[in-house]
C-alpha positions in Angstrom: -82.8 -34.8 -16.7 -84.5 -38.0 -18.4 -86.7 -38.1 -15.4 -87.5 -34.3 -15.6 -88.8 -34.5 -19.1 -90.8 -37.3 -18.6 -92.3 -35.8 -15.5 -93.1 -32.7 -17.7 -94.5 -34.9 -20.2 -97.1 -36.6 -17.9 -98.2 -32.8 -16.7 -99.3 -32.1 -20.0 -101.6 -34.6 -19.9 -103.9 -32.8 -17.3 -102.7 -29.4 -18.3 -105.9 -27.5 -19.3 -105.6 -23.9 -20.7 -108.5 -22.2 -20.3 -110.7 -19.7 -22.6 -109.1 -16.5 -23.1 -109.1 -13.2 -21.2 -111.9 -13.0 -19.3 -111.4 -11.2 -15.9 -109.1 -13.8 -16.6 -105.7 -13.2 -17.9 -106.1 -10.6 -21.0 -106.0 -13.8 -23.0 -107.9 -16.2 -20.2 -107.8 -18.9 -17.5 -110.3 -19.9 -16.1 -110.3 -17.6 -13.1 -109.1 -13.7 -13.6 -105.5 -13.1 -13.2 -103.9 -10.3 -14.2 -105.0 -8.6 -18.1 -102.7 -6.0 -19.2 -101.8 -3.0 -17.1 -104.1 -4.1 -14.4 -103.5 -7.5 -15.0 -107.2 -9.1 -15.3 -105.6 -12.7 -16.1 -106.4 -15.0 -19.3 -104.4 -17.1 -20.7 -104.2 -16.0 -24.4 -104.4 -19.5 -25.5 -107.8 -19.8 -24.7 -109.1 -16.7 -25.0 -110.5 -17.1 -28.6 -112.7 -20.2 -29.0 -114.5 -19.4 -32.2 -116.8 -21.1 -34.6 -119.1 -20.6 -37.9 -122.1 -21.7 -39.3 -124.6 -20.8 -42.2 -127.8 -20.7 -39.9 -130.8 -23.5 -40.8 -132.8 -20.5 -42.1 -131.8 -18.8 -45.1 -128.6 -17.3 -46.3 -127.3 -15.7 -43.9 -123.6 -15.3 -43.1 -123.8 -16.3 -39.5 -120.1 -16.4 -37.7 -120.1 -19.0 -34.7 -117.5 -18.1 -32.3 -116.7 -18.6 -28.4 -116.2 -16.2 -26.0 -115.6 -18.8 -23.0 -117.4 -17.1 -20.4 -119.4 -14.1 -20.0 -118.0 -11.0 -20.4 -117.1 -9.1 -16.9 -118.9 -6.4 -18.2 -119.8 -4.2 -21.9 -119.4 -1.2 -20.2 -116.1 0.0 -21.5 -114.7 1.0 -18.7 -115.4 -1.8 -16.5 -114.4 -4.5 -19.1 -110.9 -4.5 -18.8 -110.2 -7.7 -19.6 -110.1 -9.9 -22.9 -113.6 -11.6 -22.5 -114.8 -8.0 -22.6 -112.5 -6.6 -25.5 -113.4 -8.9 -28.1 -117.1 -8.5 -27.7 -116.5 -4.8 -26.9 -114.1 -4.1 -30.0 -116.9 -5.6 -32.3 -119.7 -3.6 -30.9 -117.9 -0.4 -30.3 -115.2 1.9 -31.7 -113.2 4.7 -30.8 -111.1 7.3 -32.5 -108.6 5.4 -33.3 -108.7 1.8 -34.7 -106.2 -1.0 -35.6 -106.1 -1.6 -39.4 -105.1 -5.0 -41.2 -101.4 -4.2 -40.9 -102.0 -3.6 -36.9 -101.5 0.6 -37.0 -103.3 2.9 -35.3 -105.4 4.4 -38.3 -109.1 6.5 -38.2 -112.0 4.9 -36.4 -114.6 7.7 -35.5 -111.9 10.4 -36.0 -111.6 10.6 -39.9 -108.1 12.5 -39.0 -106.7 14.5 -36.4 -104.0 17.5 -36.1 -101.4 17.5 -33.6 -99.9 20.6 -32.6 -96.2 21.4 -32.6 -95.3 21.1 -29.4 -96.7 17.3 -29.9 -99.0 18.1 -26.7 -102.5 18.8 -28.2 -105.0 16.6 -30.4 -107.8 17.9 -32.5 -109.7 15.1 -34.0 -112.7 15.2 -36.3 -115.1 12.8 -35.9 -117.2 12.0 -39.1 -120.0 13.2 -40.5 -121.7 9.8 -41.4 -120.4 8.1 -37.9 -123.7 7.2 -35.7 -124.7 4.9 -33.0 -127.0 2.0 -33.8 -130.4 3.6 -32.5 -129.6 6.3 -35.3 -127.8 9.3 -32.8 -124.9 10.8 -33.9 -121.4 10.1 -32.4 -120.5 13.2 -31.2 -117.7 14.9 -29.3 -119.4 15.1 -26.4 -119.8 11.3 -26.1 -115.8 11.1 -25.7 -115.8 13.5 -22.9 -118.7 12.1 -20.8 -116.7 8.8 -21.4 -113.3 9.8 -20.4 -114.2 11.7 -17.5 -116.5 8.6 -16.5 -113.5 6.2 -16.8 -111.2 9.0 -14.6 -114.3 9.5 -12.1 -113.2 8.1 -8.6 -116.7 6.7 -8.2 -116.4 4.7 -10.9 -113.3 2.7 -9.8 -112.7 1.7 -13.4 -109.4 -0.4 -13.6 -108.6 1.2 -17.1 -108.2 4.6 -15.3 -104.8 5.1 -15.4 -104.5 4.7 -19.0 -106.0 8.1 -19.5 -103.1 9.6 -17.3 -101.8 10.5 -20.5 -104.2 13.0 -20.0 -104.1 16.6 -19.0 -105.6 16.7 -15.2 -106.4 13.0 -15.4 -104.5 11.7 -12.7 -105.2 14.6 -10.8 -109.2 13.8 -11.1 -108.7 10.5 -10.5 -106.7 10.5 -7.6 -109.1 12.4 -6.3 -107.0 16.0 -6.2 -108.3 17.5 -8.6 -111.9 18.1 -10.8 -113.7 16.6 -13.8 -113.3 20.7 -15.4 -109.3 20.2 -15.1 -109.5 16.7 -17.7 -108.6 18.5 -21.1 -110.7 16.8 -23.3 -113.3 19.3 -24.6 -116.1 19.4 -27.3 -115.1 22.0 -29.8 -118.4 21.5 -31.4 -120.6 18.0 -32.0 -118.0 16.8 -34.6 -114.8 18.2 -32.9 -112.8 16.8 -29.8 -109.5 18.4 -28.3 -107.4 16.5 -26.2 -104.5 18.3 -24.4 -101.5 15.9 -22.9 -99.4 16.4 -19.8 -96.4 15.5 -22.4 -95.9 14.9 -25.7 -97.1 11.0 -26.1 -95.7 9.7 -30.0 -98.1 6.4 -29.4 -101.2 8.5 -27.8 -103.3 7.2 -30.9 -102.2 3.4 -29.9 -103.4 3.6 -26.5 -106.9 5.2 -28.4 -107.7 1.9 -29.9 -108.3 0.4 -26.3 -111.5 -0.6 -25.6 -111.9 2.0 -22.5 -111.2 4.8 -25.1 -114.4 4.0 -26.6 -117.5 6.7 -26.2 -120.8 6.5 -24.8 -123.6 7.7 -26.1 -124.1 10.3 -23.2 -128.2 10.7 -23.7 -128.6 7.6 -23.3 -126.3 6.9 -20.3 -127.8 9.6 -18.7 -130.8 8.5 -19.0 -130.3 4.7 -17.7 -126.8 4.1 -16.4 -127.4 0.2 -16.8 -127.6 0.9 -21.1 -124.6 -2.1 -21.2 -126.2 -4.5 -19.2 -128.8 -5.6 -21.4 -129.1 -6.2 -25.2 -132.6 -4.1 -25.4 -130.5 -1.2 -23.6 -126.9 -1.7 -25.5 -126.7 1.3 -28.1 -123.3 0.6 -30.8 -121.7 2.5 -32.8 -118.8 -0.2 -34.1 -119.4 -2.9 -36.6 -122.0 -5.1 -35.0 -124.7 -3.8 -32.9 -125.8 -6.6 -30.2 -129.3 -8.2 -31.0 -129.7 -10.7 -28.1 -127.8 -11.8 -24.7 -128.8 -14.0 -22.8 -126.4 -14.4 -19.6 -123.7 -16.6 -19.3 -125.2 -19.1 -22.5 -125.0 -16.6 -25.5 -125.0 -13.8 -27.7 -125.9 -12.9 -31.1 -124.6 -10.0 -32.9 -126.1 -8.1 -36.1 -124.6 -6.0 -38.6 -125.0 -2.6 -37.9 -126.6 -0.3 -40.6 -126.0 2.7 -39.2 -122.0 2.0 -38.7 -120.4 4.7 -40.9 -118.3 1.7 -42.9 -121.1 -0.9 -43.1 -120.6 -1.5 -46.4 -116.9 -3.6 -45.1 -118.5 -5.7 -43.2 -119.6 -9.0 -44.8 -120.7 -10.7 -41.9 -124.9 -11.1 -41.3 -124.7 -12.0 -37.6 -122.1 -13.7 -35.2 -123.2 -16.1 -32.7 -121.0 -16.4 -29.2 -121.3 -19.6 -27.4 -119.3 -19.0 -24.2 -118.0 -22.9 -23.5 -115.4 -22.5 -20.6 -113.6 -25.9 -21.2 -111.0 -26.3 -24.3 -112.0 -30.3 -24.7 -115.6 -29.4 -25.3 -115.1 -26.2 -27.7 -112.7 -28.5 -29.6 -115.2 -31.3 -30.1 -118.0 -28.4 -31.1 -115.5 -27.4 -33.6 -114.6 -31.1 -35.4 -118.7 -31.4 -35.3 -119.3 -28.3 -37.0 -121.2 -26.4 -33.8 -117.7 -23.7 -33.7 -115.8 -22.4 -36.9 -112.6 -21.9 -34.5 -111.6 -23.2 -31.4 -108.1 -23.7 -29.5 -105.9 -26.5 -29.3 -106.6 -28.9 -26.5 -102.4 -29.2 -25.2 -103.1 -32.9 -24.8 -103.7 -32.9 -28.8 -100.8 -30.1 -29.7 -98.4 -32.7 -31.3 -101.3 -34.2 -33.3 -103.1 -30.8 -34.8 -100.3 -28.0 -34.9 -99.2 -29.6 -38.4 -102.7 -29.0 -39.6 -103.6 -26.6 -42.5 -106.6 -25.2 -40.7 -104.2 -23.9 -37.7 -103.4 -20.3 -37.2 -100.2 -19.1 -34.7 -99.5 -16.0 -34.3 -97.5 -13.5 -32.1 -99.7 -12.1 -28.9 -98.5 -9.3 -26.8 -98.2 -10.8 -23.0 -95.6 -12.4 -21.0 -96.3 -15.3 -17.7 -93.5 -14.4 -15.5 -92.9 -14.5 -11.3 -92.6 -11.8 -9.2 -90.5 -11.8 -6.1 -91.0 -9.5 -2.9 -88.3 -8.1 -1.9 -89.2 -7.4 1.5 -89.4 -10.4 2.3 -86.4 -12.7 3.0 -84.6 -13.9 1.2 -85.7 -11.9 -1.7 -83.8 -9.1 -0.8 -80.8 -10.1 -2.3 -80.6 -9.6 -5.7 -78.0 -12.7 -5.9 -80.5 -15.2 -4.8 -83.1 -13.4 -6.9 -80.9 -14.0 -10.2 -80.1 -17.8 -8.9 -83.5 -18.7 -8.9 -84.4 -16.9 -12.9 -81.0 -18.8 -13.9 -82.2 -22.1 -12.4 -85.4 -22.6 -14.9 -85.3 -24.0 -18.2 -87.7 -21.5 -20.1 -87.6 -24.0 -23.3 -88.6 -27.2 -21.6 -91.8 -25.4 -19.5 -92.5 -24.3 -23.1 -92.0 -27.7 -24.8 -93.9 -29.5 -22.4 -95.6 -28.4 -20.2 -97.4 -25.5 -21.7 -96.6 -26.4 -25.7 -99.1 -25.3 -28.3 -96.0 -23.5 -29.9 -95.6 -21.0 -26.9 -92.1 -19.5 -27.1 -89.9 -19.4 -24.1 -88.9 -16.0 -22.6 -85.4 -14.2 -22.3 -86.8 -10.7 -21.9 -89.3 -9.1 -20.7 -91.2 -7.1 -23.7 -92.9 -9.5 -25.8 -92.3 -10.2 -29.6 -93.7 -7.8 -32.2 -92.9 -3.9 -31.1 -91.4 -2.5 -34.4 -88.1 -0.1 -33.1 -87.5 2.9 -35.5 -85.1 0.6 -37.5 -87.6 -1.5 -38.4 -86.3 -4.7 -36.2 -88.5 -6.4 -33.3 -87.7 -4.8 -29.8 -86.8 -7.9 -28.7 -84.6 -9.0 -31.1 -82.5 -5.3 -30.6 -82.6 -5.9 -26.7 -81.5 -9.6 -27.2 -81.5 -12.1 -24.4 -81.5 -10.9 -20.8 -81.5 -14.1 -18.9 -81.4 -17.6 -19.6 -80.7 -21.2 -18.3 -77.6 -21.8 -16.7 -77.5 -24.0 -14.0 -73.5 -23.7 -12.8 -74.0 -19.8 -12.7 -77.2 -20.4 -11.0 -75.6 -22.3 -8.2 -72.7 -19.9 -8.3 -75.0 -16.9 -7.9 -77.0 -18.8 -4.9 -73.8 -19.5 -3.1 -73.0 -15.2 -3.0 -76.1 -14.5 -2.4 -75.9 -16.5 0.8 -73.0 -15.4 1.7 -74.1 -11.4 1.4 -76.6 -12.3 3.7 -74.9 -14.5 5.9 -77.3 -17.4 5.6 -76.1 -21.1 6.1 -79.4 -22.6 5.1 -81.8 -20.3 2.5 -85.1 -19.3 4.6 -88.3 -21.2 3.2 -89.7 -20.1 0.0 -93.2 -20.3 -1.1 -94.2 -20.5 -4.4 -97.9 -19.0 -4.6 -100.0 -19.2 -8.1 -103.3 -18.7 -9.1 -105.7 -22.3 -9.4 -105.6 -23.7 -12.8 -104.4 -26.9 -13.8 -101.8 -24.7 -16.4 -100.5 -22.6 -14.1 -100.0 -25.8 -11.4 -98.6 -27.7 -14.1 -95.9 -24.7 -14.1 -94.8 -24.4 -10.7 -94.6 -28.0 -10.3 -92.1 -28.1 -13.0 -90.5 -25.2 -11.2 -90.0 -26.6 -8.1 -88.5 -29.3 -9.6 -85.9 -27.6 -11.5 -85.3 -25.8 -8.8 -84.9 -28.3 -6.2 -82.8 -30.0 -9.1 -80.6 -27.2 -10.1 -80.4 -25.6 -6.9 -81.0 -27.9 -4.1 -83.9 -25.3 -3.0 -87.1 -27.2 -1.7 -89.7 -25.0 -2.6 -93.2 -24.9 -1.1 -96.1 -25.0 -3.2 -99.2 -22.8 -2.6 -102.4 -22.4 -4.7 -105.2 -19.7 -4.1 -108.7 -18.4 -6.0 -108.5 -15.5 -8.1 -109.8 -12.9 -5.5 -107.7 -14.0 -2.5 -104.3 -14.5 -5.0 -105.0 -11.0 -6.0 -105.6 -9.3 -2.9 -102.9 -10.9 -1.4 -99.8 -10.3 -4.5 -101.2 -6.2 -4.4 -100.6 -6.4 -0.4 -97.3 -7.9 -0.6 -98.4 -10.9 1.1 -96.9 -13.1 -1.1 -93.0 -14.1 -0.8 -92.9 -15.5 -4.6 -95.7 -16.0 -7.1 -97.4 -16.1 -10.6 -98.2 -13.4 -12.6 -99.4 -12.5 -16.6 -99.4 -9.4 -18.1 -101.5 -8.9 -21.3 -100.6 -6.0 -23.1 -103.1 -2.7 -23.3 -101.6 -0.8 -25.9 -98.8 -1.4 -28.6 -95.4 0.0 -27.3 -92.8 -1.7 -25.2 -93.3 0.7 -22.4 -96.8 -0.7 -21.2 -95.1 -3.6 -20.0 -92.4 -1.7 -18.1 -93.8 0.8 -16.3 -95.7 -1.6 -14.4 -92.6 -2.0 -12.3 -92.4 2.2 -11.2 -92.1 3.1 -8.1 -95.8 2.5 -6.3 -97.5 1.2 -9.7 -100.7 -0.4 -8.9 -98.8 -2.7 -10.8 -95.7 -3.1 -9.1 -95.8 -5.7 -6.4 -92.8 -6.6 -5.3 -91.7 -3.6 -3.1 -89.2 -2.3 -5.6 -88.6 0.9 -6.4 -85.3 1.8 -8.2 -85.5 6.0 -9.1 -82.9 5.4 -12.1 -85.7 2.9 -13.2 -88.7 5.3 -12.8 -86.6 8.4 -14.9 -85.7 6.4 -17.5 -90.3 5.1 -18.3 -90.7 8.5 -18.2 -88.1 9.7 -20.6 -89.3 6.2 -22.6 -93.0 7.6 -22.5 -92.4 11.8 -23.1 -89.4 11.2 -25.5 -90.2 12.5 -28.9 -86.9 11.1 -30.7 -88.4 7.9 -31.2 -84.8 6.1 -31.8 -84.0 8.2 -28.6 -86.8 6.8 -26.6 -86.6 3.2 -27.4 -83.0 3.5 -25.6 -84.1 4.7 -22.8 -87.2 1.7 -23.1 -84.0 -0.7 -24.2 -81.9 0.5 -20.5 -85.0 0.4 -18.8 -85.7 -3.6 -19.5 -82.3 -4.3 -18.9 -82.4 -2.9 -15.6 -85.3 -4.8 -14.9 -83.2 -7.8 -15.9 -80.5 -6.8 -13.7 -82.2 -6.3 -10.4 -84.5 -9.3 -11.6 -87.7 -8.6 -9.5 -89.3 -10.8 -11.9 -88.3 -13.5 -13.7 -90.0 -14.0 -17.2 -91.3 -17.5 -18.1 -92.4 -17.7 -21.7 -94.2 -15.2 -24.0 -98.2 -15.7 -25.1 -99.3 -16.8 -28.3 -102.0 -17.2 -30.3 -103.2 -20.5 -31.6 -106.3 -21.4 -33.2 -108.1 -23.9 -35.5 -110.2 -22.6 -38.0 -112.8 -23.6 -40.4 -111.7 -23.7 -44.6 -114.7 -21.4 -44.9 -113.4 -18.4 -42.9 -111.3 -15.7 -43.8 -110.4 -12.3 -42.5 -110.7 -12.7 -39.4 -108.1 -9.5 -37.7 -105.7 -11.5 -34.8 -103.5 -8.3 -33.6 -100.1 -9.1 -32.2 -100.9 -6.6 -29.9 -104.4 -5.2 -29.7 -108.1 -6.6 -30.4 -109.7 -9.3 -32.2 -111.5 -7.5 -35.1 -114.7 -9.1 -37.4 -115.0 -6.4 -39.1 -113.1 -7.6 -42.7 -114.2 -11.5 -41.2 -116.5 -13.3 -44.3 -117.8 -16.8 -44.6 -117.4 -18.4 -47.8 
């Protein structure tokens, strides 16, 4: 084991995370993995390189932060990914938005009613609540929104959150029609939203960024409004004065948000610096008021008093296919979760205070009791070589092997993500006596590949969209977009939907509690270790909003 560890140890001396979430891991690598439900990768540890500065000129509050790379897109419904949110959840806001205790409280929609049968909403939008070029928000900019997101054409990879939806699956399946969506403008201030089952965290999923509306004139009028800053109309916090492509942008505060008077902030500044050494040196000069920890540097500067860790809902874990061999057996599937130490890949390999994973649902889901999900649902697997080998040596003999069948170990390229299947394949050639085969592919090909079931065993993230355990599990229902691994267990898929139409809330989180350990059980994925969120930042900042699960918010941020 002394020879493990110190392997480990000289990993983390290359291992580079990259900056969060864009197209890149909800959180971000440097290429786009999987973000959320759809998985758009980014390693949370990067995703926030931030920074601030009083501009040369004036007195100005000027926040300088980093967004790593360019944002895929500020369309809200293309941006499905972390290097859009945080710009997006800035600029924009929808009905709903997370407060400084992380609820679900009014954005747009000063309140709502929810009828009796818990099935339809009736939010009113306010009075004062207007888009930056001085239009009103209206109702009718959530429908022409919604129905765009659900719109085959537009492909948008935040679709199926709005299955929720009356007739939106339907529409965007292409079976049924934009009329059979029930979201309808009562009048310009009134929306009313009808559900295909009564949803008790419908105003959670609201604060994602593709809930947001469009200003419907305007999108009309020029469908490319969100490409440029001249063209961007905003009707959040900051409305965005200047873009210029893959270097920059610079935010302003918007006078015409309906809560303007909040937000303390003159302008922000985003660099987007795609490499954690550099946005860490801009930071100790001054050029970045927050940045992430370098891993190389995480013993040295996680002591500091300038460092912020916090919970962030996403979980790195490995899927297998089980239709390929020898994957099939659930046996050999179990061996190989058993097999992995979770604490050392955390220690060292991908440190920075990440916490190892026993369960699938990430920290920080509050259960009716008032107690974290994941400390109700407890462990689920953990590190045990002896019952690791025993569990191998069944498995075999189920299937009648005498030697295992190869076994490929596919990940996406980053030097993180190879640092971890190294380590893997060493435990598991240690633990085991499995020689695994390492294979690394780009972004585009990895993905293509995992969603075609091309892959026998490989790497996956999963940033969370919304704030209930259930996001994470019902990726694994039968023929989820999400799914991957050619399971499909019809116990599994009854018990996500009771666990999403369930209006006994302690009720439903026992049906959420079965469903993960089920998941456990059958292990068609074995969880690795839970995101985080770790950043350095600057004695003048404060308030900056770092959700456990949801959106970084600037909209209580000052500079002293």
């Amino acid at each position: 084991m002394k020879k493990l560890l110190l392997f480990l140890l000289a990993l983390t001396t290359v291992a580079v995370l990259a900056a969060c979430t864009a197209n890149e891991d909800a959180g971000s690598e440097e290429e786009p993995d999987e973000a959320g439900a759809e998985e758009t990768e980014t390693e949370t540890e990067d995703s926030e390189t931030e920074a601030t500065e009083e501009e040369s000129d004036g007195d100005e509050k000027v926040l300088r932060l980093n967004n790593g790379v360019e944002p895929t897109s500020l369309d809200p419904s293309i941006g499905f990914d972390a290097v859009s949110w945080d710009p997006l959840n800035n600029l924009m806001e929808g009905l709903t938005r997370l407060d400084q205790d992380s609820v679900a409280g009014p954005g747009v929609a000063e309140d709502w009613d929810l009828s009796e049968d818990g099935l339809t909403y009736t939010f009113h939008l306010r009075e004062d609540a207007n888009w930056s070029n001085g239009d009103p928000v209206v109702a009718e900019d959530f429908v022409y929104a919604w129905k765009y997101m659900l719109s085959p054409d537009t492909a948008s990879a935040a679709a199926f959150l709005a299955y929720f939806i009356e007739g939106g699956e339907a529409f965007n399946n292409g079976e049924g029609s934009a009329d059979d969506v029930a979201v309808t403008a009562i009048d310009e201030k009134t929306l009313e939203v009808v559900l295909e089952a009564p949803t008790g965290f419908f105003l959670d999923v609201l604060t994602n960024p593709a809930f947001f509306p469009i200003n419907h004139k305007v999108a009309e009028a020029n469908p490319d409004w969100h490409a440029e800053a001249d063209s961007f109309v905003a009707n959040g916090p900051f409305m965005l004065e200047s873009w210029e492509h893959d270097s920059e942008m610079v935010f302003a505060k918007n006078p015409e948000y309906w809560d303007a008077d909040t937000v303390q902030l003159d302008k922000v500044h985003w660099a987007m610096v795609n490499d954690t050494n550099t946005q860490y040196q801009m930071f100790e000069t001054g050029d970045l008021d927050t940045a992430t920890v370098p891993p190389e540097l995480s013993d040295e500067l996680l002591e500091g008093d300038n460092v912020y860790i916090g919970n962030y809902g996403g979980l790195e874990f490995f899927r297998f296919n089980i239709t390929e061999e020898p994957f099939q057996n659930k046996k050999i599937r179990q061996a190989f979760a058993y097999a992995v130490n979770r604490q050392d890949i955390a220690d060292f390999v991908v440190k920075n205070g990440v916490e190892p994973a026993y369960g699938f649902v990430s920290p920080g889901f509050t259960t009716p009791s008032g107690e974290d999900f994941r400390d109700g649902n407890g462990d689920l697997v953990s590190f045990d070589a002896n019952y690791a080998k025993q569990l191998l040596e069944e498995g075999m003999a189920e299937e009648g092997y005498e030697e295992l069948p190869p076994v490929v170990l596919s990940y996406n390229t980053s030097d993180t993500n190879k640092a971890v299947a190294e380590t893997m394949q060493s435990m598991l050639s240690e633990n085991l006596g499995v020689e695994v085969t390492l294979e690394n592919q780009e972004w585009n090909v990895f993905a293509e590949a995992q969603q075609n079931l091309e892959l026998q065993f490989s790497r996956s993230s999963f940033i969370n969209d919304y704030s209930d355990p259930v996001n994470f599990l019902e990726s694994f229902i039968t023929d989820s977009y999400m799914n991957r691994t050619g399971w499909s267990n019809a116990e599994y898929d009854e018990l996500i939907a009771k666990g999403k139409s369930e209006t006994d809330e302690e009720k439903r989180y026992e049906y959420l509690y079965e469903a993960e350990k089920l998941l456990a059980e059958e292990m068609v994925a074995m969880p690795i270790r839970y995101y985080n969120t770790v950043v350095l930042e600057a004695d003048s900042i404060e308030g900056i909003l770092r959700h456990p699960v949801g959106y970084f918010d600037l909209k209580f941020a000052d500079k002293n």
